[in-house]
C-alpha positions in Angstrom: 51.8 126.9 43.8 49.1 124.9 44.3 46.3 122.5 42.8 42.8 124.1 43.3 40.3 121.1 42.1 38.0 119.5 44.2 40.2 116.5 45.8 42.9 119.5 47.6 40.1 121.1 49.6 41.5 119.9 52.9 45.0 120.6 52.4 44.0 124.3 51.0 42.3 124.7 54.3 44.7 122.8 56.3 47.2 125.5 55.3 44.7 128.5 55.4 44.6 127.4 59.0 48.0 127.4 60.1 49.4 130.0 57.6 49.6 132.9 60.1 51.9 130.2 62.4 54.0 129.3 59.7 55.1 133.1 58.9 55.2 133.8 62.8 57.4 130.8 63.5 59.7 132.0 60.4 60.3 135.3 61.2 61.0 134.8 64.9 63.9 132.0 63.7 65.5 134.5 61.4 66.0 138.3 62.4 65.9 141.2 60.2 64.2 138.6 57.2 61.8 139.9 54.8 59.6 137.7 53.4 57.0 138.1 50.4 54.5 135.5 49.2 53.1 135.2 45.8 50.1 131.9 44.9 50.0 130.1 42.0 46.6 128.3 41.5 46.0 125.7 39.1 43.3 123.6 37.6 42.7 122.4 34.3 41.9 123.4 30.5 38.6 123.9 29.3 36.2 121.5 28.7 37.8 120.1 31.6 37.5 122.5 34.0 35.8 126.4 33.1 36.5 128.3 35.1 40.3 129.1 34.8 43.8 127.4 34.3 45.9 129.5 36.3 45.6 132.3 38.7 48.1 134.2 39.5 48.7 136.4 42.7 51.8 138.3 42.8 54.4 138.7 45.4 53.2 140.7 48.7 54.4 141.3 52.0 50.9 141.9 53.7 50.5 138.3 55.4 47.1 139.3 55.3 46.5 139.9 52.0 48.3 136.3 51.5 45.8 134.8 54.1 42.3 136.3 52.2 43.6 134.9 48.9 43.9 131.1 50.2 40.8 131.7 52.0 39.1 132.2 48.9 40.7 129.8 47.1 37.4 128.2 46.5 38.1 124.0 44.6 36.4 123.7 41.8 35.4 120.1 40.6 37.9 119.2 37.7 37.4 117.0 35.0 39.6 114.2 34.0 42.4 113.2 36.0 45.3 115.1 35.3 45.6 118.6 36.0 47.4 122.1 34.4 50.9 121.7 36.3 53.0 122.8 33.5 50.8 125.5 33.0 51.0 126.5 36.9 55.2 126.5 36.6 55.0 128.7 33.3 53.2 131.2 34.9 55.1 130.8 38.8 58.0 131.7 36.3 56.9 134.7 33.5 54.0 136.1 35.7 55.5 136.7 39.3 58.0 139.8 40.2 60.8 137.6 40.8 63.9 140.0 42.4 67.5 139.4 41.6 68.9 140.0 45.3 66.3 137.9 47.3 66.4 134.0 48.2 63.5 132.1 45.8 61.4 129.0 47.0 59.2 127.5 44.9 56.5 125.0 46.6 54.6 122.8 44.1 52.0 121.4 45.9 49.3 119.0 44.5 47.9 115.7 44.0 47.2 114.8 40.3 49.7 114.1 37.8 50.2 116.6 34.7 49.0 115.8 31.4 50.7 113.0 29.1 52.1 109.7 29.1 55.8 110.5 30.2 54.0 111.7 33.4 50.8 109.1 33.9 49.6 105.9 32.7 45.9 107.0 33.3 43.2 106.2 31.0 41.2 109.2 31.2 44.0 111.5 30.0 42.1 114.2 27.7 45.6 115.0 26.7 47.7 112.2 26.2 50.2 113.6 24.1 51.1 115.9 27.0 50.1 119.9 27.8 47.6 121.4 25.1 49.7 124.2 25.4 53.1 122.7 24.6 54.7 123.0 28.2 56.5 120.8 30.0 56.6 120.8 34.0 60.4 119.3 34.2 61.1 122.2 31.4 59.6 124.7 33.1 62.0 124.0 36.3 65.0 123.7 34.3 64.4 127.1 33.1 63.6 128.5 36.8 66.7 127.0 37.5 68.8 128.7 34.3 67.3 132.0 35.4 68.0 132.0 39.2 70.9 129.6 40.2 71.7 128.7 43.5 69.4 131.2 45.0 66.2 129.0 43.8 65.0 126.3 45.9 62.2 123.9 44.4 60.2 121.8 46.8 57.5 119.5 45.9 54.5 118.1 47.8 52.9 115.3 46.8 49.5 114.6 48.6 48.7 111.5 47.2 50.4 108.4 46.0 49.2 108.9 42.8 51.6 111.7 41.9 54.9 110.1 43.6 56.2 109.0 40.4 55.7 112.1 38.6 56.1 114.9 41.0 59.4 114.0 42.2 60.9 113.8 38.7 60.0 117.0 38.6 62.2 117.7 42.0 64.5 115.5 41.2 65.1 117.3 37.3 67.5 120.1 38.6 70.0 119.8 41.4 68.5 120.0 44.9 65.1 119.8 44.2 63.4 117.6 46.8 59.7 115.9 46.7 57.2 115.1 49.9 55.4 112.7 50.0 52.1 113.4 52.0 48.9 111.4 52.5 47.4 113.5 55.0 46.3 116.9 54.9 47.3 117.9 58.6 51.0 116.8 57.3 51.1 119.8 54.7 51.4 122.9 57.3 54.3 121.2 59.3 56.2 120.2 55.9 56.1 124.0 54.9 57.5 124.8 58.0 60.2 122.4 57.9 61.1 123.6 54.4 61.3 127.2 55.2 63.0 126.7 58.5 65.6 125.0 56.6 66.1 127.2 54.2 66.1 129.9 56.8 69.5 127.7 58.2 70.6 127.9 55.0 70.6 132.0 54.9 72.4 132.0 58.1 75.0 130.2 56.8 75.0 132.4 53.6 75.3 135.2 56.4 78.6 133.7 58.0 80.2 132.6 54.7 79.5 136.4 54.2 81.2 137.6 57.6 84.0 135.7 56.6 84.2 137.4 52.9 83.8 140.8 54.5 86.5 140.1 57.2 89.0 139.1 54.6 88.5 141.6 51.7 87.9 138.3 49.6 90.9 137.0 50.1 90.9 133.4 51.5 91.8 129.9 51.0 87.8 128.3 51.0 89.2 125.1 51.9 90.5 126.6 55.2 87.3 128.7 55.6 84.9 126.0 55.7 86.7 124.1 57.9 86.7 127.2 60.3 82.8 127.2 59.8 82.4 123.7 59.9 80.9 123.5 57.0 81.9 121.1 53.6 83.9 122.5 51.2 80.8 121.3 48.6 78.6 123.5 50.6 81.3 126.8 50.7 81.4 127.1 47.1 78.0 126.5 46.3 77.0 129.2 49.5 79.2 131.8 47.3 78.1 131.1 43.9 74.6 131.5 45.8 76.0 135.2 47.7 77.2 136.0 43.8 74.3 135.1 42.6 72.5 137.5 45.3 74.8 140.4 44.1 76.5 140.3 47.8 80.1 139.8 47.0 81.7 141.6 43.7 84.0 138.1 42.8 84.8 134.9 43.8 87.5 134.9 46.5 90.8 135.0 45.6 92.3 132.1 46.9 94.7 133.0 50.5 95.2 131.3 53.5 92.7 133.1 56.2 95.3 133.4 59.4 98.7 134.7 59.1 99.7 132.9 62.3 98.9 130.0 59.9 101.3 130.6 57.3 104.0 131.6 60.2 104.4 135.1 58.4 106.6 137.4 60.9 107.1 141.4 60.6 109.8 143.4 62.1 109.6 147.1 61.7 112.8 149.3 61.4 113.6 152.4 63.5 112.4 155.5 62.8 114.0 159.1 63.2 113.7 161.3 65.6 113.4 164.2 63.6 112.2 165.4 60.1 111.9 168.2 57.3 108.8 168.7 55.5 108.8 168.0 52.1 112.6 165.9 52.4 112.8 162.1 52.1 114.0 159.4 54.8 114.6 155.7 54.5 112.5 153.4 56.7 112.8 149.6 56.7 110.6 146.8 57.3 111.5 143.2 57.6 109.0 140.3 56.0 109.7 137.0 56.6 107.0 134.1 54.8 108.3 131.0 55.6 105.0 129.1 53.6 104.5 127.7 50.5 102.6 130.5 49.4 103.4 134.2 48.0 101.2 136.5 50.6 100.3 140.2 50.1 100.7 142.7 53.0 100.0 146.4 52.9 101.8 149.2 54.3 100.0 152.2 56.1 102.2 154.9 57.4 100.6 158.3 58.7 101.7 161.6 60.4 100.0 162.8 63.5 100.6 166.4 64.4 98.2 169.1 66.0 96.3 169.8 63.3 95.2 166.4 62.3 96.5 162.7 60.4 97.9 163.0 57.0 99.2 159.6 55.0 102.3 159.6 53.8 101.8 156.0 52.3 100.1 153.1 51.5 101.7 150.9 49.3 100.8 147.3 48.4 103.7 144.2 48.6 103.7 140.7 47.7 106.2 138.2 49.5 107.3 135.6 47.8 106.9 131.9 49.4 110.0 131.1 51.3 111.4 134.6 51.6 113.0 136.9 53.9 112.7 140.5 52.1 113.8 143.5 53.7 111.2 146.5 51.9 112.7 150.0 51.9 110.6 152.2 51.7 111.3 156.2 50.7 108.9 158.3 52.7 108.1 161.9 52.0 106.0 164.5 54.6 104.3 167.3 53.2 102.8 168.7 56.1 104.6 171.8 57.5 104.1 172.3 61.2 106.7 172.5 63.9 106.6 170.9 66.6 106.0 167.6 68.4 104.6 164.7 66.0 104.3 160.8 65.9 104.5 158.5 63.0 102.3 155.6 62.8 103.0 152.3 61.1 100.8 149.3 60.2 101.3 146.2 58.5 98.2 144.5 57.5 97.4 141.2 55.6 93.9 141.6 54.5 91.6 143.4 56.6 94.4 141.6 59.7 97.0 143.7 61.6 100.4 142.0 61.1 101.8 144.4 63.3 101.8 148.3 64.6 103.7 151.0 66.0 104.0 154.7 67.0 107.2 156.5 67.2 107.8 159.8 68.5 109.4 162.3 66.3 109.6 166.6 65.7 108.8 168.3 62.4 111.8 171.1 62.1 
């Protein structure tokens, strides 16, 4: 979103310039990202300035198409002071195709003040009383913010001195907004850079937080799971609000310490026998020992492997409680009816984590 009067001419061109470097530099750093640009230009309302007060190009992936439409971004030579900013953030907001399941920067860059006192003290203010239209720039963030959550990013360059004061209360009105402060136009391509390549770190962080969630089936302690990332716990939670946000993960995790060799959970599994009738039951035990302070949930799998293939015989679901040793019996049924050799398989698994397996030789009579 930029300012396109007069006074930005250089830092238009200065990005113009670099903008194929920029995108190059992005996608090598972060594999399998797809990025699409949208421009926001800005200048004033009429008689001020003409010709327009916003301009809106929508989101594309066709860098190309991106790089024509700065290059024509032609200044135009304003009138007072003050420029259409709130204007520019209305219409970044209503006008572009915004997607639910995508990361969202917003990159305000300009270097006039918007209109009204609670944003400059200048005297040739045609609008003191702020925008003619009744927007507000900090407003017009907030509401960005309401829309997208975590997944929105706001960054604000200010290229002159002039607009310190007001441009980063605009930053600074939602939580993790940040402002630049630029004097030179050669400054503007490298801070773009540095502000996608950090939010690029910040995806692949997303994307571990998300190995993690996948590993575990959701279940995890996100204390434990930040430490194993090294990450702070402030930043865990706010990377999965963020992956909810995204529509990556269903729920927030259900809180379970990641590692069963952490909690010192120990399974023994019971004998099996050495022969069976289909369609009659047998006993099988397991032992489940969870010495921790917390109740853990393990899942039994138990199949029947003959010549003609692997049917289940059960799957059952069992919470042990803290500081128990529980012996589960379990009354197992098979229904298939061939003769002959077979094996039994057993697994005990917390989460998507083996606890422990075995295969035992048996005959089907």
């Amino acid at each position: 979103m930029v300012d396109t009067t007069g006074s930005m001419k250089d830092d238009i061109n200065a990005v113009r310039d670099s903008l194929f470097d920029i995108v190059e530099a992005i996608v090598k750093k972060t594999s399998e990202l797809e990025l699409r640009f949208a421009i926001v230009s800005y200048r004033d309302h009429p008689p001020q300035d003409r010709t327009y007060v916003t301009d809106v190009f929508d989101f594309t992936d066709n860098v190309k198409k991106v790089h024509r439409k700065i290059s024509r971004l032609n200044p135009s030579e304003g009138g007072d002071t003050p420029e259409a900013v709130a204007d520019g953030l209305a219409d970044a907001r209503r006008q572009l195709s915004w997607t639910r399941d995508a990361y969202k920067i917003v990159l305000l860059v300009g270097d006039a003040p918007p209109h009204g006192r609670n944003y400059n003290s200048l005297g040739d203010d045609h609008w003191p009383e702020g925008c003619p239209e009744g927007l507000d720039p900090r407003e017009e963030v907030r509401e960005m913010k309401r829309e997208h959550g975590s997944s929105l990013f706001l960054f604000v360059c200010g290229c002159n001195p002039l607009v310190e004061e007001s441009f980063r209360s605009i930053a600074e009105s939602i939580e993790g907004g940040k402002y630049y402060s630029l004097v030179e136009a050669h400054q503007l391509p490298e801070a773009i850079l540095g502000i996608l390549e950090g939010v690029s770190d910040l995806i692949e962080s997303d994307r571990r937080v998300l190995e993690i969630y996948r590993a575990n089936d959701g279940s995890f302690d996100i204390a434990e799971a930040a430490a194993q990332l090294g990450m702070e716990l402030r930043d865990m939670k706010t990377s999965l609000s963020r992956l909810l946000e995204l529509g990556r993960i269903p729920r927030w995790p259900r809180g379970r310490p990641l590692s069963p060799d952490s909690l010192g959970v120990e399974v023994e599994l019971g004998d099996m026998p050495s022969a069976i009738l289909p369609g009659k039951t047998f006993n099988y035990e397991i032992r489940a020992k969870n010495p921790s302070r917390t109740t853990i949930g393990i899942r039994v799998i138990i199949s029947l492997v003959t010549s003609e293939g692997v049917s289940e015989v059960t799957n059952q679901n069992h919470d042990i409680a803290p500081r128990s040793d529980r012996i589960l019996k379990l009354r197992l049924t098979p229904m298939v009816d061939i003769p002959g050799k077979a094996t039994i398989r057993v697994e005990v698994l917390y989460g998507s984590r083996s606890l422990e397996t075995a295969t035992y030789p048996t005959r089907i009579y």
